[in-house]
Backbone as a printed PyTorch tensor [residue, N CA C, xyz], in Angstrom:
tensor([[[100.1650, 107.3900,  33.7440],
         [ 99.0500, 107.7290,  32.8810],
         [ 99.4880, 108.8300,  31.9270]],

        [[ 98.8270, 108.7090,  30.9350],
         [ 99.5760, 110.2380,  29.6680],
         [ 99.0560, 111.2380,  30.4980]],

        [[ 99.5860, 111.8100,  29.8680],
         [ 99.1860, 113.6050,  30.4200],
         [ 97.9330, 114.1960,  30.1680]],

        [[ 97.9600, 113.8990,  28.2010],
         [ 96.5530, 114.0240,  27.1870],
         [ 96.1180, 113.3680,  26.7400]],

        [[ 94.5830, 112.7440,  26.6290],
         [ 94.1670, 111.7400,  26.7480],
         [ 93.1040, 112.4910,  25.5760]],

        [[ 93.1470, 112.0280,  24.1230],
         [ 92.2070, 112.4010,  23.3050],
         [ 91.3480, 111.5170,  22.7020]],

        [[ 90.1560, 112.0510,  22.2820],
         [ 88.7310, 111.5450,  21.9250],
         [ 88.8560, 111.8490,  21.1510]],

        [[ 87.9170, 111.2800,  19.8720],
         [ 86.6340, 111.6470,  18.9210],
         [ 85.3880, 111.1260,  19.5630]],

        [[ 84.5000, 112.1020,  19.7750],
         [ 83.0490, 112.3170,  20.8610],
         [ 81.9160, 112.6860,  20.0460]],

        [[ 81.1400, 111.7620,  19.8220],
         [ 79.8710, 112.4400,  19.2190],
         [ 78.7360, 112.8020,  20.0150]],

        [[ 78.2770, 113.7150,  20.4430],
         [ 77.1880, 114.0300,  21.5760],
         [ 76.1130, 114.7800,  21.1670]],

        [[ 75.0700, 114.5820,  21.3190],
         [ 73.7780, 115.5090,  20.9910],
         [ 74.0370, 115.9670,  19.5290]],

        [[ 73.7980, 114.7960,  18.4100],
         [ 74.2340, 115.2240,  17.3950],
         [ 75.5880, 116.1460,  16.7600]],

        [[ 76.0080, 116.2410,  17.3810],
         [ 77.8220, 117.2680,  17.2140],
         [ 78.8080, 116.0260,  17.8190]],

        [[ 79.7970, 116.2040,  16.8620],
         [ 80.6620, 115.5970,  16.3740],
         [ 81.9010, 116.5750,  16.8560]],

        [[ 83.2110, 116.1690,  17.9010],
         [ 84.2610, 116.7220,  18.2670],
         [ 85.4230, 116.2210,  18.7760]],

        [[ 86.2910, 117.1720,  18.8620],
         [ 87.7080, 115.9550,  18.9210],
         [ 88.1960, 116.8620,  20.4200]],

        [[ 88.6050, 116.2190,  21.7460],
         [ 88.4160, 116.8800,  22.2160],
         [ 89.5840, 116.1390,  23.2970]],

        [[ 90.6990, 117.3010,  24.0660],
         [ 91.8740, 116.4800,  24.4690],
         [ 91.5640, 116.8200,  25.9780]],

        [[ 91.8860, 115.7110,  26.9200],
         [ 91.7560, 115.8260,  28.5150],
         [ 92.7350, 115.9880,  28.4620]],

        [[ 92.8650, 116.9350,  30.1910],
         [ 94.3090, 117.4450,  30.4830],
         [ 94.1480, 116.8160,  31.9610]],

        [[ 95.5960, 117.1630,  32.9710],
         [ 95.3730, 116.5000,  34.5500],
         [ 94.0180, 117.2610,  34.8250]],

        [[ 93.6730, 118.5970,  35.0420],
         [ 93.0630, 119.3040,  35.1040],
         [ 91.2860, 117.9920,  34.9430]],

        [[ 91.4430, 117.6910,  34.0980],
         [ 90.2550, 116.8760,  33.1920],
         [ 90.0120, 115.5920,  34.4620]],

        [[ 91.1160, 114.7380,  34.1720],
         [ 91.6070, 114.1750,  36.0670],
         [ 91.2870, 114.2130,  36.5620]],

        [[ 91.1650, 114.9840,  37.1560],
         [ 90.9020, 115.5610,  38.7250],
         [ 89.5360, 116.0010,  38.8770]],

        [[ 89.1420, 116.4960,  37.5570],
         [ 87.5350, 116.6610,  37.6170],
         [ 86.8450, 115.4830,  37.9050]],

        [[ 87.6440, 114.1480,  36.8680],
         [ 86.5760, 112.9860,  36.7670],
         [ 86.6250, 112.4240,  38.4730]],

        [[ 87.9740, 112.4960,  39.1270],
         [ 88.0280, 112.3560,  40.3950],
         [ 86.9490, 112.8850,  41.0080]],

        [[ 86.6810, 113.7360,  40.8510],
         [ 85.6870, 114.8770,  41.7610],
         [ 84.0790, 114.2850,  41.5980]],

        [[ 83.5720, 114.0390,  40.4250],
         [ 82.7250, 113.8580,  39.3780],
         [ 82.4010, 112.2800,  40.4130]],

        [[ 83.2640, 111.5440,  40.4120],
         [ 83.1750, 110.2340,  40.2960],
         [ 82.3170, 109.7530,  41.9490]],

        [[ 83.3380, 110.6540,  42.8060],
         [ 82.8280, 110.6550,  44.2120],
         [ 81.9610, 111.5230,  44.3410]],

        [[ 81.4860, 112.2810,  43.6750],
         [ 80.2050, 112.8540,  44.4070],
         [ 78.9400, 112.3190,  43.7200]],

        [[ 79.1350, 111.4050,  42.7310],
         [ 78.1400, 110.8880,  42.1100],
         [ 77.9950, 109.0850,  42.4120]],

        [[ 78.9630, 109.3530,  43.0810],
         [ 79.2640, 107.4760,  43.6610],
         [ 79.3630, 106.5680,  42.3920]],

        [[ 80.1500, 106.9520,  41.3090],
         [ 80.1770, 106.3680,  40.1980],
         [ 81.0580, 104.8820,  40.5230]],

        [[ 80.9480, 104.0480,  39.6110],
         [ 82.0980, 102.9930,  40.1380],
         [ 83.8420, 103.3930,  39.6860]],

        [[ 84.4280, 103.2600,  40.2920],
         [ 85.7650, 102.8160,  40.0670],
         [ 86.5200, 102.9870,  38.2740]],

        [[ 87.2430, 103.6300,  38.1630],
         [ 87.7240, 103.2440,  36.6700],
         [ 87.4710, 101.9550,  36.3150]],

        [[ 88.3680, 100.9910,  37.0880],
         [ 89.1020,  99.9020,  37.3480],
         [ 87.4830,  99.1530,  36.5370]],

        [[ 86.7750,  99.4510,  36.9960],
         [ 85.2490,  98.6920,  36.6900],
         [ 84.6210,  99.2350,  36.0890]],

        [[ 85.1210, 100.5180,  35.4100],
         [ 83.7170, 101.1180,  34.3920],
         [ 84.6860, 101.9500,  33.2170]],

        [[ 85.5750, 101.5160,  32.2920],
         [ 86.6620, 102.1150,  31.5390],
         [ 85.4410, 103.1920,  30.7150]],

        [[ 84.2670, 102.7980,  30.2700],
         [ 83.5570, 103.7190,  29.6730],
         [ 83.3560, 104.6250,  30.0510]],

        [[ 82.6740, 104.7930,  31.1250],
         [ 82.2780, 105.7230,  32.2320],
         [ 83.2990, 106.7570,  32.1380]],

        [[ 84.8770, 106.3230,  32.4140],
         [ 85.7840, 106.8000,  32.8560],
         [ 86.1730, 108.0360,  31.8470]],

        [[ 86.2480, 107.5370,  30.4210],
         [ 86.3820, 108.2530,  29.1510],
         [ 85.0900, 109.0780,  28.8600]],

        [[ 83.8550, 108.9310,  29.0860],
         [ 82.8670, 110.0910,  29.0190],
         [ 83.0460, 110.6960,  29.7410]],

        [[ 82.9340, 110.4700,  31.0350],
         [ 83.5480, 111.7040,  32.2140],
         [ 84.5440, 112.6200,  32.0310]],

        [[ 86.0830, 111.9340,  31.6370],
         [ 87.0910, 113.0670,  31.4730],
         [ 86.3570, 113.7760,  30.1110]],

        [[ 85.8950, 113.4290,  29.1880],
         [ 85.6140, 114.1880,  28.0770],
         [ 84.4140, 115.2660,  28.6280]],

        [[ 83.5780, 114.6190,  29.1260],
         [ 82.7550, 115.6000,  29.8710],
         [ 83.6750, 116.7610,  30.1730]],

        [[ 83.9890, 116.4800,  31.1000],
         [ 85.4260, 117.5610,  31.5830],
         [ 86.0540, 118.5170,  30.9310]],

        [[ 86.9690, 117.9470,  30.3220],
         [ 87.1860, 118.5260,  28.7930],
         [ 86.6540, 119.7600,  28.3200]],

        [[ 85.3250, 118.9400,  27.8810],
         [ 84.5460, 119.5320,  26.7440],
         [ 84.0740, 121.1820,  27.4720]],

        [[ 83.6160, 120.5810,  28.8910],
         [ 83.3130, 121.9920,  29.9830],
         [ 84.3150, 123.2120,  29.7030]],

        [[ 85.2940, 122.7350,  30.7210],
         [ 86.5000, 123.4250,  30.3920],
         [ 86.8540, 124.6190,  29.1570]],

        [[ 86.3830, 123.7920,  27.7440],
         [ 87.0750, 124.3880,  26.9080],
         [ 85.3570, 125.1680,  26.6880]],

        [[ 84.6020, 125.3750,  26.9200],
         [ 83.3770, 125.6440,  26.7020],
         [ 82.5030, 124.9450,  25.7160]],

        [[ 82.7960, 124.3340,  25.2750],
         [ 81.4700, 123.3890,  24.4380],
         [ 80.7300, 122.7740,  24.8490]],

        [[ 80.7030, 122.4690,  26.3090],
         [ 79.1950, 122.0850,  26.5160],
         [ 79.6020, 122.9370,  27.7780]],

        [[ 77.9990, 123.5430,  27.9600],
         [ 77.7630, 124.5360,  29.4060],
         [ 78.0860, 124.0070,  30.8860]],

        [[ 78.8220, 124.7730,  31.4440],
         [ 79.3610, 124.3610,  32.9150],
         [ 77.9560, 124.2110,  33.7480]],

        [[ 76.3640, 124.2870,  33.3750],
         [ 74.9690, 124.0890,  33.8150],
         [ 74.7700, 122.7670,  33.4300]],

        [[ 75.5640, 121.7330,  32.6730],
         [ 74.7520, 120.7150,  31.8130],
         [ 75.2140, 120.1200,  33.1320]],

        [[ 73.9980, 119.1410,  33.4990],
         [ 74.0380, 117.9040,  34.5100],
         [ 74.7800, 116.9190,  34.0850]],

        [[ 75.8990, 115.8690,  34.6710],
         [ 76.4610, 114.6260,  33.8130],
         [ 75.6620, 113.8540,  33.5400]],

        [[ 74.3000, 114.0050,  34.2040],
         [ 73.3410, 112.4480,  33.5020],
         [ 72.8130, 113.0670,  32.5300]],

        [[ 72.6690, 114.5290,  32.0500],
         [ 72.0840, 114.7030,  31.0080],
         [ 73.6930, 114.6510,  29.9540]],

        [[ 74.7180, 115.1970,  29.9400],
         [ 75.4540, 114.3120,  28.9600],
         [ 75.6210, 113.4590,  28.9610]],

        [[ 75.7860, 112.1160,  29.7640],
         [ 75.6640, 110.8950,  29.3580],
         [ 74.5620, 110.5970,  28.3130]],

        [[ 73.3100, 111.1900,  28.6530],
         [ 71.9920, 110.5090,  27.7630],
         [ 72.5320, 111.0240,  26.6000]],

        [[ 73.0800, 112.2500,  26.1850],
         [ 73.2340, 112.3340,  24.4980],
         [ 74.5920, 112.1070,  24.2220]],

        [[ 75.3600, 111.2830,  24.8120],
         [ 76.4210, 110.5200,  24.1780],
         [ 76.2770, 109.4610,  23.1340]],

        [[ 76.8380, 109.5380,  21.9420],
         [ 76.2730, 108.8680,  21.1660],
         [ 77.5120, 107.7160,  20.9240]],

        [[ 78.5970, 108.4930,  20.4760],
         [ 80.0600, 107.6970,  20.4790],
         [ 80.9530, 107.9190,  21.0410]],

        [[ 82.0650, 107.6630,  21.6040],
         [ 83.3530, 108.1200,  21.7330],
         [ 84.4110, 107.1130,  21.7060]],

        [[ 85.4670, 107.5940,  21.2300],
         [ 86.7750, 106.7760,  20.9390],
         [ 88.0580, 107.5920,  21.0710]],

        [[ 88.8480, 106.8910,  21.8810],
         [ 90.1250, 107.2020,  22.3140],
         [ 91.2070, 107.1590,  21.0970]],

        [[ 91.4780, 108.3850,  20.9340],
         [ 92.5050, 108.4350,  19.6130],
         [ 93.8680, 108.1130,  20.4980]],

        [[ 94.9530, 107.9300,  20.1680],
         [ 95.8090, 107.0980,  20.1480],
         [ 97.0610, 108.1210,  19.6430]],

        [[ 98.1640, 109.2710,  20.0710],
         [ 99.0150, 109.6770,  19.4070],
         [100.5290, 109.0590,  19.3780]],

        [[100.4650, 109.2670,  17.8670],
         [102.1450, 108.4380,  18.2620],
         [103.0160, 108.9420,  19.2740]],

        [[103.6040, 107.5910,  19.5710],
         [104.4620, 108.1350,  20.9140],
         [103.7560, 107.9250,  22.4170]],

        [[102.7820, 108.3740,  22.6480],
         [101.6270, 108.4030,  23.6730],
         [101.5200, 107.1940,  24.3900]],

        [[101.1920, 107.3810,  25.5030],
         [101.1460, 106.1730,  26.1900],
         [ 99.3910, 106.3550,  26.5150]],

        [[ 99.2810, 105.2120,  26.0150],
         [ 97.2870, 104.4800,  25.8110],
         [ 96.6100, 104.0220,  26.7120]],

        [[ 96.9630, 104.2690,  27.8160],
         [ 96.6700, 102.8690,  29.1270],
         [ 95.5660, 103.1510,  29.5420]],

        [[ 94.6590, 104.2880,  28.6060],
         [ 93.2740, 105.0440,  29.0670],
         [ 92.1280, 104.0450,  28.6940]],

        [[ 92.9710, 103.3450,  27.4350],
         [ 91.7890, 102.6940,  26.8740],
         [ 91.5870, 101.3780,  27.0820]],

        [[ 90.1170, 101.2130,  26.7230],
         [ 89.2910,  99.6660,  27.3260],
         [ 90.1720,  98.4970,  27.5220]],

        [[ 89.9810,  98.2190,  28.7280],
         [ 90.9950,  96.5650,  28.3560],
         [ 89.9350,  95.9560,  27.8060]],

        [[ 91.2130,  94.5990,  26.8100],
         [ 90.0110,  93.7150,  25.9080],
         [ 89.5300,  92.6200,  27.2120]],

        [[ 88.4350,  92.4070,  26.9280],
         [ 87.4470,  91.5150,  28.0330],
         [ 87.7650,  89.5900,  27.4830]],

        [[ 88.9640,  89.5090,  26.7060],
         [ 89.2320,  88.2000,  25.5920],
         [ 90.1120,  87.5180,  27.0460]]])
């Protein structure tokens, strides 16, 4: 898996670019089982709001108080930027 795994995230009206680290990982790990979320493997969306969730905590832009179901509800977009070189394997498989 890459190391840094970056977004463009639009949430609660704000617009940000915002890079997961292992750190980010290990949160969504954490995140995932105590919320009984499904599986990456079965929810690639899920998977990328969560680490960004993460993220975003971390670096302080959204409050270490915000509940994940209340950032999920003001998720508006997000998309996995792509750096050259980088290995991508974060993002959606095509469903084709």
């Amino acid at each position: 898996m890459a190391e840094r795994l970056n977004f463009n995230i639009t949430f609660d009206g704000k617009e940000e670019n915002v890079t997961g680290i292992y750190a980010d990982l290990v949160k969504y790990d954490i995140l995932r089982a105590r919320n009984n979320f499904p599986k990456r493997e079965d929810s690639d969306f899920l998977f990328m709001a969560l680490v960004a969730y993460a993220a975003l905590v971390r670096v302080g832009k959204v409050s270490s108080n915000t509940k994940v179901e209340d950032f999920l509800n003001t998720l508006e977009a997000i998309e996995p930027v792509e750096e050259e070189g980088a290995e991508a394997d974060f993002q959606p498989e095509s469903t084709e």
